[in-house]
MDAnalysis code that builds the backbone (N, CA, C; Angstrom):
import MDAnalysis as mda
import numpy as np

u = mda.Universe.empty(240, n_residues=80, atom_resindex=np.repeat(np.arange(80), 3), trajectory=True)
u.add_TopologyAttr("name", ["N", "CA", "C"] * 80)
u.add_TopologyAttr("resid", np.arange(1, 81))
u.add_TopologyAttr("resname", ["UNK", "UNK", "UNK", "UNK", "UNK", "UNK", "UNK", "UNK", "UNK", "UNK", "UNK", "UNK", "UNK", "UNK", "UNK", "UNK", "UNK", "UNK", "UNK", "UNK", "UNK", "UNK", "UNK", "UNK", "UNK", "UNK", "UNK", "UNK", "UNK", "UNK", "UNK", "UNK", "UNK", "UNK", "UNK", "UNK", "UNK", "UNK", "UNK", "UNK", "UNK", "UNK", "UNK", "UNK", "UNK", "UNK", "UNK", "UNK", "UNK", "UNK", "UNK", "UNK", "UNK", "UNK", "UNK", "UNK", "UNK", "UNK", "UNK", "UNK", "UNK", "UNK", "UNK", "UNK", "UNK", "UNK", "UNK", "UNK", "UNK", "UNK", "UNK", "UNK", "UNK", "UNK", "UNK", "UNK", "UNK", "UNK", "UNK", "UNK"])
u.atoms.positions = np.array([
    [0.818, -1.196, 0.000],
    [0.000, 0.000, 0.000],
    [0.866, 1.266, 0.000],
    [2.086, 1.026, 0.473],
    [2.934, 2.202, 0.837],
    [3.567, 2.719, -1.071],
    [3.498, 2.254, -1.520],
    [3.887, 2.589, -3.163],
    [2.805, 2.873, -3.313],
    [1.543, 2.664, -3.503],
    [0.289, 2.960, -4.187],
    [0.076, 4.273, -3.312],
    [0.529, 4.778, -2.442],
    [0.254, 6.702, -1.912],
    [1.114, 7.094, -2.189],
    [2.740, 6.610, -2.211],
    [3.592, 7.442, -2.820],
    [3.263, 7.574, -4.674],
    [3.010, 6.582, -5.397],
    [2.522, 6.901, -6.853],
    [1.386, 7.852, -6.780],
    [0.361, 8.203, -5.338],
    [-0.781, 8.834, -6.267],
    [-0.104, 10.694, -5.767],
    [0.777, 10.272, -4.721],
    [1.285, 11.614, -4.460],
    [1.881, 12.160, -5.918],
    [3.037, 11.459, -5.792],
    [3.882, 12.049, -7.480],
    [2.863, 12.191, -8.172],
    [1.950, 11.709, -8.820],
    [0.913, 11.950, -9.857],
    [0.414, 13.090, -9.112],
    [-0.845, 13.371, -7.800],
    [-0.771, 14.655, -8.243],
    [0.195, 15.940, -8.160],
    [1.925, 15.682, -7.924],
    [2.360, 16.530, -7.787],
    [2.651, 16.793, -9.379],
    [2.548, 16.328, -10.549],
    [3.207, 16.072, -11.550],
    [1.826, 16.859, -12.499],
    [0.780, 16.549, -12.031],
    [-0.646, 17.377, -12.257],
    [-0.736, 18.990, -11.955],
    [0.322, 19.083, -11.301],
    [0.448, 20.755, -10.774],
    [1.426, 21.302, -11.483],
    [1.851, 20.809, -12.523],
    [2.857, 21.465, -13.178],
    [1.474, 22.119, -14.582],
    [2.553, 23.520, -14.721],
    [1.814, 24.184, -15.414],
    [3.143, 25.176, -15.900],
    [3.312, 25.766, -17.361],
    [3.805, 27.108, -17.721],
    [3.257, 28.769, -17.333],
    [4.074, 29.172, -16.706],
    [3.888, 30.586, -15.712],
    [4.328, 30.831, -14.916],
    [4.050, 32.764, -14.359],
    [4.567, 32.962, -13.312],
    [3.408, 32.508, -12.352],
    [3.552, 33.378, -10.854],
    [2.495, 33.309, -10.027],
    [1.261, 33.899, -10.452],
    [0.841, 34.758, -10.753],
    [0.049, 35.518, -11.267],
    [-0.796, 34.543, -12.260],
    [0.118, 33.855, -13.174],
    [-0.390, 32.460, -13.762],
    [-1.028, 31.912, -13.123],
    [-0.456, 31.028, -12.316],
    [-1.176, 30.174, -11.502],
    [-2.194, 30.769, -11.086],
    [-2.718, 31.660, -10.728],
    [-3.919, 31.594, -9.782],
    [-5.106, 32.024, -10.675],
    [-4.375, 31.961, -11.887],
    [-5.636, 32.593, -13.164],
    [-5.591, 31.055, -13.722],
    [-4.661, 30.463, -13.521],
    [-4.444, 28.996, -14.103],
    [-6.109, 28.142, -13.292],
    [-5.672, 28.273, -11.775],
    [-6.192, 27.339, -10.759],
    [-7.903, 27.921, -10.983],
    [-7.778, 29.470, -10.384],
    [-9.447, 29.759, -10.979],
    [-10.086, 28.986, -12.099],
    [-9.189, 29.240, -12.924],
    [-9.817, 28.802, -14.425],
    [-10.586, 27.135, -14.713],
    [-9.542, 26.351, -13.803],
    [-9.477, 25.142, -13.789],
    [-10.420, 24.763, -12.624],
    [-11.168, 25.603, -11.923],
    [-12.308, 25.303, -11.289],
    [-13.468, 25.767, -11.427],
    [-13.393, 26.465, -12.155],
    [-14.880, 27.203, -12.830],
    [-14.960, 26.069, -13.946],
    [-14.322, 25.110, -14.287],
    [-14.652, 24.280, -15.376],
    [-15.122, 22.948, -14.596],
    [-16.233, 22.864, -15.220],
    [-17.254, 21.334, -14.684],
    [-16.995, 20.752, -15.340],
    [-16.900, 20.406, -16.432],
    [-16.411, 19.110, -17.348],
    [-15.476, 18.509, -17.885],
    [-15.202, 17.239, -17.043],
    [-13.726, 17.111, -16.822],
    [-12.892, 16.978, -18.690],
    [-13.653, 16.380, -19.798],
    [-13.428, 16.832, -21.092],
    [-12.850, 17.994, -21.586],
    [-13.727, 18.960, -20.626],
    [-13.712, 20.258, -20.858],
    [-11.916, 21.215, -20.512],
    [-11.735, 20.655, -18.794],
    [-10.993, 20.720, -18.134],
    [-9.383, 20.243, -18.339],
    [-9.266, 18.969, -19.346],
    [-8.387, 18.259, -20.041],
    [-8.585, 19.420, -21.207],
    [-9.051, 19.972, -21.902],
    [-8.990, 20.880, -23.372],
    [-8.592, 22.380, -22.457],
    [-8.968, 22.722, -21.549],
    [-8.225, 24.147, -21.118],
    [-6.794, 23.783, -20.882],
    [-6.571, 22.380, -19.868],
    [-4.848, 22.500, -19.865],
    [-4.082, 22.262, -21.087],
    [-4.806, 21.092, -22.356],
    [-4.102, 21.082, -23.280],
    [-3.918, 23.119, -23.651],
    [-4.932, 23.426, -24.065],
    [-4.757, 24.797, -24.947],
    [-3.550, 25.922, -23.669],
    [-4.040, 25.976, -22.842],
    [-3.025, 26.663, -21.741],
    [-1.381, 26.113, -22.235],
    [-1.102, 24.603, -22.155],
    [0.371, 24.303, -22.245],
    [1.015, 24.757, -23.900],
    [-0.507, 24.705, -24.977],
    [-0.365, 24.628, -26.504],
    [0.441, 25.750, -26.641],
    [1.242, 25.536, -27.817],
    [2.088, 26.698, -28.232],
    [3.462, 26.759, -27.771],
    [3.999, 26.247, -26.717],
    [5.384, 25.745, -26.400],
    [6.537, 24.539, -27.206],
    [7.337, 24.239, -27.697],
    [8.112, 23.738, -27.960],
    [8.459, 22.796, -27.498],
    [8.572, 21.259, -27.630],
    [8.823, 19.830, -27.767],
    [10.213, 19.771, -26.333],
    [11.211, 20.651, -26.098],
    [12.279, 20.998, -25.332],
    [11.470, 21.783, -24.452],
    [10.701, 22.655, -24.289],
    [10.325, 23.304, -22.952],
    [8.614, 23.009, -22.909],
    [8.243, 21.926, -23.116],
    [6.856, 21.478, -22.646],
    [6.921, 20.497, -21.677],
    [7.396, 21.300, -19.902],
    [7.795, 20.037, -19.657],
    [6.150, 19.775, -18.591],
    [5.091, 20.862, -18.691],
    [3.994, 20.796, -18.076],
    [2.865, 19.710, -19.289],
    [3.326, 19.153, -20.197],
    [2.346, 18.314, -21.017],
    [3.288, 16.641, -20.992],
    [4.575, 16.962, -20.243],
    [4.878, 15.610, -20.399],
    [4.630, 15.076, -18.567],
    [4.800, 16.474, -17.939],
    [4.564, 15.902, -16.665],
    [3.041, 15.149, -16.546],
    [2.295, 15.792, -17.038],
    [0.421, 15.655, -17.027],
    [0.997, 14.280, -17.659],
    [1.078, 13.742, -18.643],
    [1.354, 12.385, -19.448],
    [1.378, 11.521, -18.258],
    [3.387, 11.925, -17.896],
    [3.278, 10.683, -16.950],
    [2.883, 10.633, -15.500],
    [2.035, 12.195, -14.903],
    [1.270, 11.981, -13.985],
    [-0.252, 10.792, -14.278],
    [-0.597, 10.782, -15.179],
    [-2.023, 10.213, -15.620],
    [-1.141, 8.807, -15.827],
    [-0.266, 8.190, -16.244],
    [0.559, 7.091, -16.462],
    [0.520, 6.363, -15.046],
    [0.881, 6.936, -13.836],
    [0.975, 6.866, -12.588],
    [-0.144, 6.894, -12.217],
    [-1.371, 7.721, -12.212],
    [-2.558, 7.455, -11.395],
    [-3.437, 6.226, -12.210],
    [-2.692, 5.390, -13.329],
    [-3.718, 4.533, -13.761],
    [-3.148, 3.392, -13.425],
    [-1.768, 3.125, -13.582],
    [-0.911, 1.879, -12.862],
    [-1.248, 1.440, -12.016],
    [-1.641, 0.076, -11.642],
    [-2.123, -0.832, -10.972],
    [-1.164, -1.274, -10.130],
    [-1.115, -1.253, -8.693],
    [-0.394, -1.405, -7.485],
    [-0.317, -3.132, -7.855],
    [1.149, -3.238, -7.843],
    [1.923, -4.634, -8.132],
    [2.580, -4.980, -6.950],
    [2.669, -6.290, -6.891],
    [3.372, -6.802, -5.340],
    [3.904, -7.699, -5.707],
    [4.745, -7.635, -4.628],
    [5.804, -8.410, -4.981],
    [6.002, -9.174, -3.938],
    [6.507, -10.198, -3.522],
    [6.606, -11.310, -2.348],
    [8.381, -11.299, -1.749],
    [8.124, -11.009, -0.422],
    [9.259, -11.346, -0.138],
    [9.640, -12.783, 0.077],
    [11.260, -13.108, 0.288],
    [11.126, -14.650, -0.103],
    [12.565, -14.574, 1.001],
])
């Protein structure tokens, strides 16, 4: 169990990545809660990160492998 809270931590810390200053963020975070539909909510962060460069998009690869991490299925392993 102790990997399955540390994976959902990193995932959502990896979900909080975003391009901006502070001032960003809190027009970021508003924005991203006035939106009800989580469809909807996935198309504001794509368009927010859109327009950056393959070398400094590192808020669309974090979202990737945050969502990579919150879908991974807690594996065990046996001690022996």
């Amino acid at each position: 169990m102790r990997g399955l809270k540390k994976r959902k931590q990193v995932s959502a810390a990896l979900f909080s990545f975003m391009l901006g200053d502070y001032e960003d963020r809190r027009r970021y975070e508003a924005a991203r809660k006035a939106v009800m539909d989580p469809e909807k909510e996935e198309e504001f962060i794509n368009e927010w990160q859109d327009g950056h460069s393959s070398l400094n998009d590192i808020g669309t690869y974090a979202h990737a492998l945050g969502k990579k991490l919150a879908e991974r299925k807690e594996t065990t392993t046996k001690k022996q």
